[in-house]
C-alpha positions, -999 to +999 in steps of 0.1 A: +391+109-584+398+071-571+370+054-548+376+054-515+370+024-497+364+013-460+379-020-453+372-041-422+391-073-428+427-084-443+402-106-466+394-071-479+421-054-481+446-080-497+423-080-530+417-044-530+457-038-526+461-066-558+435-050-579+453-016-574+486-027-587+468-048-615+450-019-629+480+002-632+503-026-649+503-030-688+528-059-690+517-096-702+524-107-666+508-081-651+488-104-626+520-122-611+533-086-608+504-072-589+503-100-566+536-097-555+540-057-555+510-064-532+529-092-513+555-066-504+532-040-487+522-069-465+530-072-433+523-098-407+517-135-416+499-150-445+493-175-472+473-165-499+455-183-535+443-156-562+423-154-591+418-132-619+391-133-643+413-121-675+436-153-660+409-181-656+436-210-658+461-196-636+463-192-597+487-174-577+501-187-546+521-172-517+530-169-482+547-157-455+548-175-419+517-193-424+515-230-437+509-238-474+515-262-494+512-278-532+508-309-542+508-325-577+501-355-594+487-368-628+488-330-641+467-319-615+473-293-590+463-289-557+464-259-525+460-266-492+470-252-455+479-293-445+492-320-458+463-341-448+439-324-464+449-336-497+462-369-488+432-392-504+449-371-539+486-372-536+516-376-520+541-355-540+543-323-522+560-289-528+570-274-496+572-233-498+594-209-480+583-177-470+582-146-496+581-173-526+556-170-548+539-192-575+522-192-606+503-226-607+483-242-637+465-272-642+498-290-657+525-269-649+538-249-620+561-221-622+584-207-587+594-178-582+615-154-555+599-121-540+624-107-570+600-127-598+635-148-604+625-184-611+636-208-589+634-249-589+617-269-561+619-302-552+592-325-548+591-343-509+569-378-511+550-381-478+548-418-472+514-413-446+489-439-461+460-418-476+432-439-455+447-430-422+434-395-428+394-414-432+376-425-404+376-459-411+343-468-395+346-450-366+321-420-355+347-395-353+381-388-359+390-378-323+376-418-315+397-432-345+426-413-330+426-427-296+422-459-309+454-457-328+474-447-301+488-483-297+501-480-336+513-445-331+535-453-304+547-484-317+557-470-349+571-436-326+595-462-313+601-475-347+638-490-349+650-465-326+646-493-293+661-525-288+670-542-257+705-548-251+715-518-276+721-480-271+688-456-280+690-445-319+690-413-329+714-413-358+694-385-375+709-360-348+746-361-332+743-345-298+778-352-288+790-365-247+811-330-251+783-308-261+759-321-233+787-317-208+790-277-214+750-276-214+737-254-189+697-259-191+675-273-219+638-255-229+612-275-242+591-251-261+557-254-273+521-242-269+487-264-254+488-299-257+527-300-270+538-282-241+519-306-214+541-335-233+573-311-226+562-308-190+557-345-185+587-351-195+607-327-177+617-352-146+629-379-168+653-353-187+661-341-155+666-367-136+682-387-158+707-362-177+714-342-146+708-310-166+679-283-153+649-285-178+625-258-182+594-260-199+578-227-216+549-213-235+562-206-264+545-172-267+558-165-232+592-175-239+596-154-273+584-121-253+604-126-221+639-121-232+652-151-222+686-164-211+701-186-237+731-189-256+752-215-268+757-236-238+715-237-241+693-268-260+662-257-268+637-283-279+605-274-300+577-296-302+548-291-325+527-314-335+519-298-372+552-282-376+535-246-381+519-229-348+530-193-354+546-186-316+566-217-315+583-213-350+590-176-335+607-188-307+626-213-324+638-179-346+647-165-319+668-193-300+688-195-331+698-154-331+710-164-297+729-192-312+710-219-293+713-251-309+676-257-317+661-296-321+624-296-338+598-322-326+568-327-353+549-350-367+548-336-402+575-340-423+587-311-443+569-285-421+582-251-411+596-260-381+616-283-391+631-266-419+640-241-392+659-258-365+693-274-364+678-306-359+645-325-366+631-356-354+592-368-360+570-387-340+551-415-370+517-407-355+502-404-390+475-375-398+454-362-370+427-344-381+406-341-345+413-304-335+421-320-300+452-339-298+451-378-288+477-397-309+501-368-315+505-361-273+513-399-263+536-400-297+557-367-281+557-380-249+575-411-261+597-394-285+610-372-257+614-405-235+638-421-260+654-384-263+658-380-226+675-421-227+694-409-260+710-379-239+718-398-209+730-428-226+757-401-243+765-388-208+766-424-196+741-418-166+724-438-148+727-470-171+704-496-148+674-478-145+673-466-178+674-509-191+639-511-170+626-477-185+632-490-219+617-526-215+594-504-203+588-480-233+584-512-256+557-524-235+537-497-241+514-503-270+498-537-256+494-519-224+477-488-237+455-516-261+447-532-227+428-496-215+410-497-247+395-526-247+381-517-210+361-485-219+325-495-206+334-477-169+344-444-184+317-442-207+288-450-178+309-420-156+305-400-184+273-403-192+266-393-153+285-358-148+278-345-185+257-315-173+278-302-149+293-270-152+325-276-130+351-303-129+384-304-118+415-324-119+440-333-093+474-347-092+510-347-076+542-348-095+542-363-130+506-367-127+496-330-121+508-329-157+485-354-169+458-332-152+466-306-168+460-321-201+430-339-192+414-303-180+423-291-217+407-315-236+373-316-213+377-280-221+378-283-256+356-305-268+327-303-238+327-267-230+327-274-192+346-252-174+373-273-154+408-268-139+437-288-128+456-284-098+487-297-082+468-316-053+494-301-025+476-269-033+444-276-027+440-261+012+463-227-007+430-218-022+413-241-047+393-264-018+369-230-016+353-242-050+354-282-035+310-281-030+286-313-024+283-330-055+310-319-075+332-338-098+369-339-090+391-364-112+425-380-092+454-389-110+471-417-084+505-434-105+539-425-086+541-449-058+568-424-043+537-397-037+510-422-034+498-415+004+499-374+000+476-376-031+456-398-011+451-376+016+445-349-007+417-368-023+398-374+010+398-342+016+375-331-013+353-364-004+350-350+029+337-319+012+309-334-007+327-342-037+324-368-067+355-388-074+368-407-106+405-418-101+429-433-122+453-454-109+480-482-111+482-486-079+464-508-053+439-481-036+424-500-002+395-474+000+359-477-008+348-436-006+357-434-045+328-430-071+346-447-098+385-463-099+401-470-133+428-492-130+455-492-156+485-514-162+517-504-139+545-491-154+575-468-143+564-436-133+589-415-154+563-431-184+530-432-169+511-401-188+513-425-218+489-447-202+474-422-171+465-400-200+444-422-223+412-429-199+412-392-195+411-391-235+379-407-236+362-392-204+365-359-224+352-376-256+320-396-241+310-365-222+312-344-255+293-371-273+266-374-244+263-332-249+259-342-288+286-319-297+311-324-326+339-338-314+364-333-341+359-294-348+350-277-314+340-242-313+364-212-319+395-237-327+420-244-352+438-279-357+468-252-362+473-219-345+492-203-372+491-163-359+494-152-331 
């Protein structure tokens, strides 16, 4: 009579299964065989590595909508859920699809299809330099990070702006005549990724003429929603393999959607996915809260909103001072950095609290929204953002003597309303920090962080970057790790 085991965890049950098929298999290859009979009873996502002790120089490898890779060099051999973590070793990389399966050695590596058919692979060099993925001195990634923002979006803009000639995205052809029969564009994505799609919503909009709406991507996939083949639909991931927004770029495609992917890793899922790929050259970020990779989408999606109307030939003045603009952005976001002393003393004043919240109007309440994320997750304080014409449809009830409420004050347009807004939590007691570019004529403000002007369609690139290192110094002051805060992933690859 067989054992009869109770098994809490797939990390149980996925040996157990193996070692069932492996003990009733008499062929040579009877451990590649048992791995992928087991394979097939699998359902759901995974990416596995097995050993065997009759096999002790072989490993297995496989997955199935989850992130794994294989790098090689110098006949060595290497598994690992990112490219960055194996950087320092290699840059030749094997890239696997789903349901392949591989039978790796120290010298040699054999594919193979869910049929045990041998297949060839081809090797993809990742040009990332292997000491961007170090610290470099610094006390923690997330620090390093922020600090490269100014090379991140510089190389982001790359060769893709120059004054006096039309935006380049040569790697895509997004023709006048498509963009004309477009009837709305999504911009898909999940946490930070989709605050970058909702700051860049008015731009598109404005600028193209076409509606834009932005969507959780594990919303969107659920929903049902109306698209077909008049409808772009943008992905943006920063690692290329968050389970819910490769899903949803699956199912744009059955809907015959063209599909563009935004990521910063080359080769990822994602991108072998859509119709289209363009990456932002942020380099490896290892923080599990995004910095580098949010201002390096932002920007990528402002060149892809000039690219679009430039086709549709919109709006051709404004979009010369939005790209003089766009190229001025790395000195100016330097500029905040080397002015950090007034964040860090605010910081280290309003680390114990338990509530903070954000305000802002327009393209700023988007900015708020990802500055409320990352104090979230990487201090633990409970904090919300709100749209600041709101506030008197509910949220004032939590404004309370002494609390901390952060402004966002950088469209000119909405300057006065955001104002008003703001005096009305100082009225209640309230502890301000605002970040501006504008010239604010009032003394009732805790703190002011002034940041260089730009135009407003742009301005979470540089609104966005104090609010970066509020969240950090207050985490620091807590003395909580920065780089891997509790209960998160740097990649959300199930659901």
């Amino acid at each position: 009579m067989d054992t009869i085991l109770f098994l809490g965890t797939d990390t149980e049950v996925i040996p157990n299964l193996i070692h069932y098929y492996y003990k009733n298999s008499k062929d040579n290859d009877s451990f590649l065989k048992a791995v992928n009979s087991a394979c097939k009873d699998l359902k759901g996502s995974y990416a596995i590595e097995v050993i065997c002790k009759d096999f002790p120089d072989t490993m297995i490898v496989a997955k199935k909508d989850s992130p794994l890779v294989i790098g090689t060099c110098n006949n060595e051999n290497y598994v690992a859920s990112d490219i960055p973590a194996i950087l320092s070793y290699t840059k030749n990389f094997y890239l696997l699809e789903d349901n392949e399966i591989v039978e790796l050695y120290k010298d040699k590596i054999h594919f193979y299809n869910n049929n045990l058919e041998e297949i060839k692979k081809e090797i993809k060099n990742i040009e990332w330099d292997a000491t961007s993925s170090e610290k470099a001195g610094f006390p923690d990634y997330m620090l390093k990070e922020i600090y490269e923002q100014p090379n991140s979006v510089r190389e982001t803009i790359g060769s893709r702006l120059k004054i006096g000639e039309k935006v380049n995205f040569d790697d895509i052809y997004i023709s006048k005549e498509y963009l004309e029969k477009v009837n709305k564009i999504y911009l898909v994505a999940c946490g930070t990724a989709m605050h970058a799609g909702l700051s860049i919503k008015p731009m598109l909009e404005q600028l193209c003429k076409i509606p834009v709406i932005v969507d959780v991507a594990s919303e969107f996939r659920y929903r049902n929603p109306l698209i077909d083949s008049n409808t772009l639909c943008i992905f943006i991931s920063q690692s290329g393999e968050t389970a819910d927004t490769i899903a949803a770029l699956k199912l744009a495609k059955l809907n015959n959607s063209k599909t563009i992917a935004i990521s910063n890793v080359i080769g990822s899922s994602i991108t072998r996915e859509a119709d289209y790929t363009i990456y932002t050259h942020a380099g490896p970020e290892i923080a599990v809260a995004s910095t580098k990779a949010y201002t390096a989408q932002v920007t990528l999606l402002a060149l892809l909103s000039i690219y679009f109307a430039e086709t549709l030939g919109n709006d051709v003045e404004r979009i010369e001072n939005i790209k003089k603009e766009i190229l001025a952005l790395p000195e100016k976001i330097q500029s905040i950095l080397d002015n950090v002393s007034q964040i860090e003393s605010f910081a280290s004043k309003v680390y114990n609290e338990h509530d903070i919240f954000f305000l802002g109007r327009g393209i700023d309440y988007t900015v708020a929204l990802e500055a409320s994320l990352k104090l979230k997750e990487i201090s633990y304080i409970h904090s919300d953002a709100y749209a600041a014409g709101e506030l008197k449809h509910g949220p004032i009830a939590l404004i309370e003597n002494g609390i901390t409420v952060i402004g966002i004050i950088t469209d000119p347009s909405i300057i006065e309303k955001t104002i008003s807004n703001i005096q009305e939590v100082i009225t209640r007691g309230a502890k301000t920090f605002i970040v501006t570019n504008q010239n604010l004529n009032n003394d009732n403000y805790n703190e002011v962080i002034k940041i260089p002007s730009t135009d407003a369609m742009i301005s979470p690139i540089l609104s966005v970057i104090p609010l970066q290192l509020f969240a950090y110094y207050i985490s620091k002051e807590k003395g909580l790790d920065v780089d891997k805060p509790r209960n998160l992933a740097k990649s959300v690859t199930v659901e």
